[in-house]
N, C-alpha and C positions, 0 to 999 in steps of 0.2 A: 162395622156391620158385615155381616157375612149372607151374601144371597145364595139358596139354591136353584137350582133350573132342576126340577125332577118330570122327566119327558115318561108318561104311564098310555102304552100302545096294551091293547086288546081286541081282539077276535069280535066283527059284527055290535062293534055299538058300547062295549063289555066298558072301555074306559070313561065316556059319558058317564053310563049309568054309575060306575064307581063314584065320581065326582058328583054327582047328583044324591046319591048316598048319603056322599059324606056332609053334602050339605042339611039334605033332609034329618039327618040323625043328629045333626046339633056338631058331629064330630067338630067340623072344621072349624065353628065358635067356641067349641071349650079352646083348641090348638090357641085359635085369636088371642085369650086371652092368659095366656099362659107368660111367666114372666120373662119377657127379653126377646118377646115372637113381636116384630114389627109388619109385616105381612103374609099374610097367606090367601092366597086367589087363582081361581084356577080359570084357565083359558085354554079356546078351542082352536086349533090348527083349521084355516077356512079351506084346505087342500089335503086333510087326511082326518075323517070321520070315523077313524078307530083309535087316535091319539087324545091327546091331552096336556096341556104344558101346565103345572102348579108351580108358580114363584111365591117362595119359603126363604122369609129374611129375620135373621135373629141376630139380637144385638152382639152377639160374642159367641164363642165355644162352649162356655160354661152354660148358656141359655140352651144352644142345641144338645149338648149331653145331657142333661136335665129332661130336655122333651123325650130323650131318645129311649131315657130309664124311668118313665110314667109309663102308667097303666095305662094310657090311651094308644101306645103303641101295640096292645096289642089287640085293640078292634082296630087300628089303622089294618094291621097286616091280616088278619081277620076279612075285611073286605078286600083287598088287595087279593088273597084265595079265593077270594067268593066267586070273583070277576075273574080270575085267573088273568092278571094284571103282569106285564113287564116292563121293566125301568132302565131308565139311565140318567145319570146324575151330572149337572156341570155346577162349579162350586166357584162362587167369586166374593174376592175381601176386597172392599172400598176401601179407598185412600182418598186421600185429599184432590180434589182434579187442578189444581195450579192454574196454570196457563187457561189450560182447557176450558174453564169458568167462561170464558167473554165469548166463548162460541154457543152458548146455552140462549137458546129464547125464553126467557120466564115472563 
């Protein structure tokens, strides 16, 4: 699995409402159900009311390049302009946790 952390900061408010957008438009449930997208949800920083954190988890690379060459990318980037939206990306591929397991509360 491959998770992104894609952090969307805007001017007075601008990345809410993107993320609100995207919900309202349907965008982020067509992404949902796109094949090899295991999450996508977006959350709000409680200490900075111009950002936005969206964690975007896809089963593989071949799932994300796929998302990346759909027609949905380009009303993704479409409101991304609209909102005059800025990004940064942190990218992480799960492994196995080993050990790490028995420190988990489930």
């Amino acid at each position: 699995m491959i998770t992104l952390h894609l952090f969307y900061t805007g001017a007075s408010g601008n990345a809410r409402r993107f993320a609100e957008e995207m919900e309202a438009s349907g965008v982020a449930d067509r992404i949902r159900q796109e094949p090899g997208n295991l999450r996508y949800e977006y959350f709000f920083p409680m200490n900075d009311p111009d950002a936005v954190l969206l964690i975007d988890a896809w089963q593989d690379q071949a799932a994300i390049d796929a998302h990346h060459a759909s027609p949905m990318m380009a009303e993704i980037t479409r409101l991304r302009e609209k909102h005059d939206l800025h990004m940064t990306v942190e990218r992480f591929v799960s492994e196995d946790l080993g050990t790490d397991e028995r420190y988990l509360r489930k």
